[in-house]
DRENMARSE-775377 format. One record per residue (C-alpha): y, x, z; residue number from 0; residue in three letters. Coordinates in steps of 0.5 Angstrom, whole numbers, plus 2048, in hexadecimal, padded with zeros to 3 digits. Example, Ala and Ser with C-alpha at 12.3 -4.5 7.8 and 13.67 -1.06 7.14 Angstrom:
   Y   X   Z pos code
 7F7 819 810   0  ALA
 7FE 81B 80E   1  SER
***
This chain:
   Y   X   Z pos code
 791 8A0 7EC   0  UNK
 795 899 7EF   1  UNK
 794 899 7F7   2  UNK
 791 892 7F5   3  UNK
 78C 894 7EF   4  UNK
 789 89A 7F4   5  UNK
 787 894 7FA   6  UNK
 785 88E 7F5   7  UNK
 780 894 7F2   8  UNK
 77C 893 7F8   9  UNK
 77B 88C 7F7  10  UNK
 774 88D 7F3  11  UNK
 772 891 7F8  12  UNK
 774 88F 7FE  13  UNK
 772 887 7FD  14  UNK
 76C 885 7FA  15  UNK
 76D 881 7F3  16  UNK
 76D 87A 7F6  17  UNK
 769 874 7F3  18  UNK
 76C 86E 7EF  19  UNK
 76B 869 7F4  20  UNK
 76D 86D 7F9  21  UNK
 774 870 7F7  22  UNK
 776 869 7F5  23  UNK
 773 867 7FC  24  UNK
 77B 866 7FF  25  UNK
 77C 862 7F9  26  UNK
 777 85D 7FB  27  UNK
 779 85B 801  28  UNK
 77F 85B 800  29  UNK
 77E 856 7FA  30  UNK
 77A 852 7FF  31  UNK
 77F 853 805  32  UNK
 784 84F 801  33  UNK
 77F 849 7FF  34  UNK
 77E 849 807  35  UNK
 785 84A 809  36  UNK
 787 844 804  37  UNK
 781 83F 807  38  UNK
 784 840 80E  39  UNK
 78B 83F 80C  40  UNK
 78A 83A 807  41  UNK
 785 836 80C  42  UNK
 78A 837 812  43  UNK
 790 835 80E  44  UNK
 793 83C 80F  45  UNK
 799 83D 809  46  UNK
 79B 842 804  47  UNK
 79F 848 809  48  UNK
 799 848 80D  49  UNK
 793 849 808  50  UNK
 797 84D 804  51  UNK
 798 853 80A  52  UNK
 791 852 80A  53  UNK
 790 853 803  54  UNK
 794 859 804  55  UNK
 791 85C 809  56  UNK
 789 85B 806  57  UNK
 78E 85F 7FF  58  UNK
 78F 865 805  59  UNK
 788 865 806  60  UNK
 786 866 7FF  61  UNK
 78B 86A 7FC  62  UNK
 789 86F 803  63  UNK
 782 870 801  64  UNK
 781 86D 7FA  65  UNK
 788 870 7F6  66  UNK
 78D 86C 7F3  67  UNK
 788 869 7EE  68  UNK
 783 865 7F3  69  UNK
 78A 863 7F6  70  UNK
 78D 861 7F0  71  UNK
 787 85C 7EF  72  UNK
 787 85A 7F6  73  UNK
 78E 859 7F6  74  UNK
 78D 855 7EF  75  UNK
 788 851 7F2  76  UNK
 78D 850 7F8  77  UNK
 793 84D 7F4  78  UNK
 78E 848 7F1  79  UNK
 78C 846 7F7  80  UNK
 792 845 7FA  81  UNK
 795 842 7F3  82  UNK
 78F 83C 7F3  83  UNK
 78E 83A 7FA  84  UNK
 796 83C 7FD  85  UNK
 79B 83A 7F8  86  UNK
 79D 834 7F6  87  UNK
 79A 831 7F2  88  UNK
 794 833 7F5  89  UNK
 78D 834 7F1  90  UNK
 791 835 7EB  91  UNK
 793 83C 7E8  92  UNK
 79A 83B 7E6  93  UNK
 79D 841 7E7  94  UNK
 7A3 842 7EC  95  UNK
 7A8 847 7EE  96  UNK
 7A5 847 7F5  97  UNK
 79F 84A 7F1  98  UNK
 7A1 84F 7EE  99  UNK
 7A5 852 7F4 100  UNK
 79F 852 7F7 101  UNK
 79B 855 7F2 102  UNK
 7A1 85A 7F1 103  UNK
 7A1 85B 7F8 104  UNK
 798 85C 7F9 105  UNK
 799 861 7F4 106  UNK
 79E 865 7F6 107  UNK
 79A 866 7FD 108  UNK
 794 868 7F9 109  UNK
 798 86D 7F5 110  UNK
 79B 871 7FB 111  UNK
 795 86F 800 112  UNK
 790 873 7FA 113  UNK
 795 878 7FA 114  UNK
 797 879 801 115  UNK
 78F 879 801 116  UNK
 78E 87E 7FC 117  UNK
 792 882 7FF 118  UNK
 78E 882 805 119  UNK
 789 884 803 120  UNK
 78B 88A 7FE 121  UNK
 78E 88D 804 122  UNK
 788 88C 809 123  UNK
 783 88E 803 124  UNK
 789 895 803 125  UNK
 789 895 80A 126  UNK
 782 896 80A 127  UNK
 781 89B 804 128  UNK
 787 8A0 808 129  UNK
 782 8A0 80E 130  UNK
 77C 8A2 80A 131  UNK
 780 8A8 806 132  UNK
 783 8A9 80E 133  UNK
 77B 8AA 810 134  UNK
 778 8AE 80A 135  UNK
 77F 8B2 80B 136  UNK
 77D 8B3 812 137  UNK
 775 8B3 810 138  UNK
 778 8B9 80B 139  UNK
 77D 8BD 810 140  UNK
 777 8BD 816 141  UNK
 771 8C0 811 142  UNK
 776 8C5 80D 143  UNK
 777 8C8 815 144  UNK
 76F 8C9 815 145  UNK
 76F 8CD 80F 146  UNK
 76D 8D4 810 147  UNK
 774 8D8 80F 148  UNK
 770 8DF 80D 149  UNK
 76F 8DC 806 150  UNK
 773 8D9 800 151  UNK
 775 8D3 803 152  UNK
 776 8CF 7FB 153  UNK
 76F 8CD 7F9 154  UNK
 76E 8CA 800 155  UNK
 774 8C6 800 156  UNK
 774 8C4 7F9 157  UNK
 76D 8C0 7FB 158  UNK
 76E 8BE 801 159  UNK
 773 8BA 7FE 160  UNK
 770 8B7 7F9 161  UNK
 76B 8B5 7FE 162  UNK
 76F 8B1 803 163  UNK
 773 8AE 7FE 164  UNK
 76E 8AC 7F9 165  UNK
 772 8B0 7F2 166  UNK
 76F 8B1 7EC 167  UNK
 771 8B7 7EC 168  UNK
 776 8BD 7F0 169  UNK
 779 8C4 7ED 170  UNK
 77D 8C8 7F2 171  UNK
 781 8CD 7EF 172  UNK
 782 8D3 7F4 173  UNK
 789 8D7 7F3 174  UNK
 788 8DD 7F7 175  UNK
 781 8DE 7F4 176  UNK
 782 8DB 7ED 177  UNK
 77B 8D8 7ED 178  UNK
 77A 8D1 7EC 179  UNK
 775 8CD 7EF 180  UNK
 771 8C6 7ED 181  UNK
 76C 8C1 7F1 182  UNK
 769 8BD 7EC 183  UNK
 76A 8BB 7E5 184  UNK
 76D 8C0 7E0 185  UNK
 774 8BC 7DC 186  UNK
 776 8C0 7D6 187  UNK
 77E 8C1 7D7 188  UNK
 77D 8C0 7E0 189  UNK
 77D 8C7 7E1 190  UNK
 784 8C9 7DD 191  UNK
 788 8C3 7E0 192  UNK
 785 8C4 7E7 193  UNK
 789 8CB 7E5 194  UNK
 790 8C9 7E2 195  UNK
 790 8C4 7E9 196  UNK
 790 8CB 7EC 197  UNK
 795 8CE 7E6 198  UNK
 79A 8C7 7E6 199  UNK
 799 8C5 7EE 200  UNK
 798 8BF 7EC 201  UNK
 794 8B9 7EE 202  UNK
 792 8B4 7E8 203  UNK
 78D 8AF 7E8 204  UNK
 788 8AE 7E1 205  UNK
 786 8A6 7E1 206  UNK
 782 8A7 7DB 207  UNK
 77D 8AC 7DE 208  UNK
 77F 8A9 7E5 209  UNK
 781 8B0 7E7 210  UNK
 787 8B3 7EC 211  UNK
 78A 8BA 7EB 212  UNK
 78D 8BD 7F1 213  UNK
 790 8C3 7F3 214  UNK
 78E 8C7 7F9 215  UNK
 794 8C8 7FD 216  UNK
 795 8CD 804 217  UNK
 79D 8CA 806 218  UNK
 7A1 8CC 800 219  UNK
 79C 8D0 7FC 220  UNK
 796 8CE 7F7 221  UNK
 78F 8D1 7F9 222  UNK
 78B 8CE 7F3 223  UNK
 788 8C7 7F0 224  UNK
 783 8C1 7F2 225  UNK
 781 8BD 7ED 226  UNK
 77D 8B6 7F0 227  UNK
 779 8B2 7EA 228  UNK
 777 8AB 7EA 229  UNK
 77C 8A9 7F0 230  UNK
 780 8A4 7F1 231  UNK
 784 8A5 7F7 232  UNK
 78C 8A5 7F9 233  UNK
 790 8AC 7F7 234  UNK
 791 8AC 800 235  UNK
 78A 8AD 7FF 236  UNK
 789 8B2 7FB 237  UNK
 78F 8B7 7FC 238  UNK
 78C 8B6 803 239  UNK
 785 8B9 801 240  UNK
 788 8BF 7FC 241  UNK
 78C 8C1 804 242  UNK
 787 8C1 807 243  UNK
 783 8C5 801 244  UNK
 789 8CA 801 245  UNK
 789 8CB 80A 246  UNK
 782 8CC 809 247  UNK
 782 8D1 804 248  UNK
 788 8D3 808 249  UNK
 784 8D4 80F 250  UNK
 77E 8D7 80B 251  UNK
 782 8DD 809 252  UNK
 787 8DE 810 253  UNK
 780 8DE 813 254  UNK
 77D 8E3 80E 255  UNK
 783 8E8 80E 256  UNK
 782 8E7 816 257  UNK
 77A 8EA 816 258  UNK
 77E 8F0 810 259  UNK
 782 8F1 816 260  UNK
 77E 8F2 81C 261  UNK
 779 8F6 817 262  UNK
 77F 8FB 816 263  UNK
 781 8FC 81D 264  UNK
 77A 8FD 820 265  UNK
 779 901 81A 266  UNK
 77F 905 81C 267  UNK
 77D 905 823 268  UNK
 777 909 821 269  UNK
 77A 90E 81D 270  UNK
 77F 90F 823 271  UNK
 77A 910 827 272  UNK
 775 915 822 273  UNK
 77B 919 821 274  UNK
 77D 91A 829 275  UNK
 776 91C 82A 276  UNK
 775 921 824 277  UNK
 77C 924 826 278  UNK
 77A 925 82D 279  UNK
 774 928 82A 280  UNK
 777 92C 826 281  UNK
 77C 930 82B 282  UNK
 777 933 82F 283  UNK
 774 936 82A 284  UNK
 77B 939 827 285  UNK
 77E 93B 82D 286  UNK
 778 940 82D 287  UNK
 778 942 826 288  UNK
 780 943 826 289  UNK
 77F 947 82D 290  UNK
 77A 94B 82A 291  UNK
 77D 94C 823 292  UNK
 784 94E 828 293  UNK
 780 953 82C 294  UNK
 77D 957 826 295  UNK
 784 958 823 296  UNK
 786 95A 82A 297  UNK
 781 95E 82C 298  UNK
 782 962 824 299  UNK
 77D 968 821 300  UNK
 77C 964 81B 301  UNK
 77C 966 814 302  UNK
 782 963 80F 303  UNK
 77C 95E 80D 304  UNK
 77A 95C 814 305  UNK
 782 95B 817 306  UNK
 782 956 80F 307  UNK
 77C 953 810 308  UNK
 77E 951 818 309  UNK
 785 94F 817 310  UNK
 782 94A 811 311  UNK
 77E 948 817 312  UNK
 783 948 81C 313  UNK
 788 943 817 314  UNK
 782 93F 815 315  UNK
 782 93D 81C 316  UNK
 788 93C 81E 317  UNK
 788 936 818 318  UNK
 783 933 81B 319  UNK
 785 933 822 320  UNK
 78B 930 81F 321  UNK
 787 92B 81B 322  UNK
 782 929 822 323  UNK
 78A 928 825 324  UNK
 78C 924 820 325  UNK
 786 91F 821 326  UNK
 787 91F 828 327  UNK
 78E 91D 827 328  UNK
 78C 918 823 329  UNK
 787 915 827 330  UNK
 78C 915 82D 331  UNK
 791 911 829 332  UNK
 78C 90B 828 333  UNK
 78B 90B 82F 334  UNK
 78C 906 834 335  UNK
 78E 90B 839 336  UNK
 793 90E 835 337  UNK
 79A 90F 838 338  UNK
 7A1 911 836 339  UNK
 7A5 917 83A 340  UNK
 7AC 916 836 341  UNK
 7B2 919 838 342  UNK
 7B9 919 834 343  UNK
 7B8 91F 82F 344  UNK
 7BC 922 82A 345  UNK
 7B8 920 823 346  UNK
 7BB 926 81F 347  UNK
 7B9 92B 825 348  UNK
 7B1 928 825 349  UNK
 7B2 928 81E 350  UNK
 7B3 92F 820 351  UNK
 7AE 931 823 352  UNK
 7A9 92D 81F 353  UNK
 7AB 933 819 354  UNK
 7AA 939 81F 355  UNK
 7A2 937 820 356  UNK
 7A1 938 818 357  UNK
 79D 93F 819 358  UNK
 7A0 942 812 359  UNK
 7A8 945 812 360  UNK
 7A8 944 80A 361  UNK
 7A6 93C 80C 362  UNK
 7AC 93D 811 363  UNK
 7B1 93E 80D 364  UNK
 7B0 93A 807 365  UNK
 7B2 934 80C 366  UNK
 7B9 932 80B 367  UNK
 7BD 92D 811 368  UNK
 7C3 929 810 369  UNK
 7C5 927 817 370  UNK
 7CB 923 818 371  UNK
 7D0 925 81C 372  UNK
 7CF 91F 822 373  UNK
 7C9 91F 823 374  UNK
 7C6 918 827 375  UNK
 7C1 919 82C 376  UNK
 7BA 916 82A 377  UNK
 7B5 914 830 378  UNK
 7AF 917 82E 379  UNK
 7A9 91A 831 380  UNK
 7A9 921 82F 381  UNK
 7A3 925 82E 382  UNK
 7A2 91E 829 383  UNK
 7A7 91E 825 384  UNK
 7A8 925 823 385  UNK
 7A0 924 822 386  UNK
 7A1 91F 81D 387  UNK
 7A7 923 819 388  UNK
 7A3 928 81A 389  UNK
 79E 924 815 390  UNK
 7A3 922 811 391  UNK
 7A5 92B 810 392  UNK
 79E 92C 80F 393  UNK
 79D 927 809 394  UNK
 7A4 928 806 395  UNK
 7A2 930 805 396  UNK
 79B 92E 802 397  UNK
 79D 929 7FD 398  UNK
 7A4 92C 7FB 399  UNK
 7A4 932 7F5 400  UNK
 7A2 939 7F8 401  UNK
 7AA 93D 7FB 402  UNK
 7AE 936 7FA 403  UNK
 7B3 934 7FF 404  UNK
 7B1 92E 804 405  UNK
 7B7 92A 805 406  UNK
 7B7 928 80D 407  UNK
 7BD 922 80E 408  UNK
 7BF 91E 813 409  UNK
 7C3 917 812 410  UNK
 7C6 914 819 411  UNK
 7C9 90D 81A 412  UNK
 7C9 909 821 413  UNK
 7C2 907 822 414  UNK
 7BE 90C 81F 415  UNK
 7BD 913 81D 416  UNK
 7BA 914 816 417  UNK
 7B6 91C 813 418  UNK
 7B4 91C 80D 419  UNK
 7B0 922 80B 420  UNK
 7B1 923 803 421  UNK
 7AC 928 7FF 422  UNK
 7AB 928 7F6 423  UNK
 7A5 927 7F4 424  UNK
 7A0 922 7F5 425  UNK
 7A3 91B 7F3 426  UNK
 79E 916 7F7 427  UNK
 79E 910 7F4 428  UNK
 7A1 909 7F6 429  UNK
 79A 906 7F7 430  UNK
 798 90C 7FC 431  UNK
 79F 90C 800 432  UNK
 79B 907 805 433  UNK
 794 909 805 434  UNK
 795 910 806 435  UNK
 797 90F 80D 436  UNK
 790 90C 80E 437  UNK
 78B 90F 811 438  UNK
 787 914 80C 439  UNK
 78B 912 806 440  UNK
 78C 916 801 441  UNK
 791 916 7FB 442  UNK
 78E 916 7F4 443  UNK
 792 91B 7F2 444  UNK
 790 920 7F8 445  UNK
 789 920 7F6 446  UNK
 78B 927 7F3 447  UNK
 78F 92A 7F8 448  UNK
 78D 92D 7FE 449  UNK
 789 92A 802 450  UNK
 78B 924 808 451  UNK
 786 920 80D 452  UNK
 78B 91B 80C 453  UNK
 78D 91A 814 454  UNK
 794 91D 814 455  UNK
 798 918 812 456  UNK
 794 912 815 457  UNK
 796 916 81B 458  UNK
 79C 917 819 459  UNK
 79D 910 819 460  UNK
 79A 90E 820 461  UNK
 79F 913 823 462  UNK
 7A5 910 820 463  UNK
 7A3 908 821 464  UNK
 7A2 90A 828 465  UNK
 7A9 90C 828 466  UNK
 7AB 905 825 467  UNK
 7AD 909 81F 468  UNK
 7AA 90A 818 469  UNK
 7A8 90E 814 470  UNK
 7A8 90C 80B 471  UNK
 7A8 911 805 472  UNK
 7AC 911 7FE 473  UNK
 7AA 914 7F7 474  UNK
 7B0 917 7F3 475  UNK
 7AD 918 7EC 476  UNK
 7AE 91F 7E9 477  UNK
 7AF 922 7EF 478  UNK
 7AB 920 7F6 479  UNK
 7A9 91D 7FB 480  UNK
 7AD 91B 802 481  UNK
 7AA 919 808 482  UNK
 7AF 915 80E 483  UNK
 7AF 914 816 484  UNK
 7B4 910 819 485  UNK
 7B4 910 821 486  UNK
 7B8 90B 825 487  UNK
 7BE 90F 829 488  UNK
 7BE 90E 830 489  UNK
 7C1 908 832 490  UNK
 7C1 904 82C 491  UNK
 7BB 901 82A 492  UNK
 7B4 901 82E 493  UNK
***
């Protein structure tokens, strides 16, 4: 669509149609400013040069206001008034080179003026569009910000459009929902090329069914389609509007991911503090349960039967008592109190110690460590760190075959110091490997395998991002699973 066929559109509709004798109007006085004009001049005794410029400066006026037609009549009826009072022979129309200069020059000043005028008045009438598309835009952008963002903004927004712009009709198609939505009437085929804008990234006009389809673009990428039915308006207009679409859509979902967000944290706030007030609960009533269960072994006189019975007792509790202390830890490691007492330390020799707190000496021994001769220290806080291993030992021995060897390695390099616990079995899958560092999670495959709270590799994971370390595991298929924590050495990277 040319940049004048869009303005002179607006003629019908910015103009009323003018009567006949009002849009010859210039004309008419023109052609009777031409009589009055030779009357003075004749009765004055003026001559050809003088009338002539008058002449042509009523030609101005008409080809200003009536067009080049009423000006070539009046410029017709200037040159025969000059022909038959002002070249000689006077009151005859013999013809002369004298008038057909000036009949060529009247005409062409009709042709340029009418030209000139046209111009214009197409760029006025432009003008006058851009501004009224610049108002609807800006009525649009300031509505599309009222609408309630906890809803699906595409239905709104397709009809708040058809509204402020007076369309037929308006289809808005939603990449990220993959939904499409209409206000107003439904065109067979509009849905479809609404998507393949979105598909191709193209804008195209249809002036058949006087139809824009445009993309909905975000900077370099494509978010959906916008069809507008029944509209004439300029390209500058109508990409104008799919960018708007596109931000508002846009807006809706960073407000909404917003909302999830803070819903997750408030969330994770209040399973915080339930399960900081369970773990204290709990701790009391194990502490006693586990001295009551110690003092009857001590005090002894009990049957083979009764000693089983308060050992079981007695381990039973303790895991308990181990569990009510992990929720704790992990209650205080979502604490805004919470704080680092890091030292440099030997990672092998925390490694170390984290293998002497398993209570089973045949759990011991299946722990196999490869320590490098020069080893750098890590600035750690102990009792954390070899509380995290201490987890990692734990889930190597619960997830590997029964009696097989764990692989405890360590890699080395300038910036930091890299353990890797190493155990065959269970194989966690690649989509698992993020998540089950999630609080509560896990894996599929360990729904058959001892039982977990799903809290030590969450806790895991916070111990050793407060460190500015990382922690990430890796599946090796037919063989197993080999979890990694790598730790800045002191002096290198903070």
């Amino acid at each position: 669509m040319g940049k004048w066929n869009g303005a002179a559109s607006l003629l019908p509709r910015s103009f009323p149609i003018r009567s006949a004798a009002a849009h010859a109007l210039p004309g008419c006085l023109a052609l009777a400013g031409v009589g009055a004009c030779t009357w003075v001049s004749f009765r004055f005794g003026q001559g050809f040069a003088f009338t002539g410029f008058l002449f042509l400066v009523l030609v101005v006026l008409a080809a200003l206001y009536g067009g080049f037609l009423q000006a070539t009549v009046v410029s017709v009826a200037a040159v025969t008034s000059l022909n038959y009072f002002f070249v000689p022979p006077l009151f005859s129309f013999v013809n002369s080179p004298a008038n057909w200069v000036a009949l060529g020059a009247f005409e062409f000043t009709a042709l340029v003026i009418s030209r000139l005028s046209l111009r214009a008045r197409l760029q006025a009438l432009e003008a006058i569009a851009g501004q009224h598309d610049m108002e609807r835009l800006y009525e649009t952008s300031r509505r599309i910000l009222l609408l309630d963002s906890s809803r699906e903004p595409g239905q709104p927004i397709a009809t708040l459009i058809r509204e402020i712009f007076d369309l037929q009709a308006v289809h808005l198609f939603d990449a990220g929902s993959s939904a499409t939505f209409q206000s107003g009437e439904d065109l067979p085929g509009a849905e479809q090329r609404t998507r393949d804008a979105y598909l191709m990234s193209a804008d195209t006009y249809n002036a058949g069914t006087r139809s824009w389809y445009c993309a909905l673009r975000l900077g370099t990428r494509t978010v959906g389609g916008l069809a507008l039915t029944g509209t004439e308006m300029p390209k500058l207009a109508a990409t104008a509007l799919a960018s708007l679409c596109g931000i508002a859509l846009e807006r809706v979902r960073v407000r909404q991911r917003e909302f999830r967000a803070q819903a997750a944290r408030q969330t994770e706030q209040l399973r915080t503090a339930v399960l900081d007030a369970l773990a204290h609960d709990f701790k009391t009533p194990l502490t006693v349960a586990r001295t009551a269960s110690s003092g009857l072994l001590a005090v002894g006189g009990l049957s083979e039967l009764q000693a089983d019975l308060v050992n079981v007792i007695d381990q039973q509790v303790r895991k308990l008592d181990h569990l009510a202390s992990r929720l704790l830890r992990s209650a205080a490691l979502d604490g805004s109190g919470f704080n680092l007492h890091r030292e440099p330390q030997r990672f092998s020799g925390m490694t170390g110690a984290a293998i002497q707190t398993l209570e089973q000496a045949a759990d011991r021994e299946r722990f196999h460590v490869s320590v490098p001769g020069e080893e750098a220290p890590v600035f750690a806080d102990r009792e954390l760190i070899v509380t995290s291993v201490a987890q990692l030992m734990d889930n190597a021995l619960k997830y590997s075959e029964p009696g097989s060897p764990i692989h405890v390695q360590f890699a080395i390099t300038d910036l930091e110091v890299v353990l890797t616990v190493r155990n065959k079995g269970l194989v966690v899958a690649a989509n698992d490997r993020e998540r089950i560092f999630e609080r509560f999670y896990r894996a599929q495959d360990t729904q058959h395998m001892p039982a977990g709270t799903g809290l030590g590799l969450s806790v895991v994971k916070k111990i050793v991002e407060a460190h500015q370390g990382s922690v990430w595991a890796e599946g090796e298929p037919g063989y197993g699973t080999s979890f990694s924590i790598s730790l800045p050495v002191a002096g290198g990277r903070q």
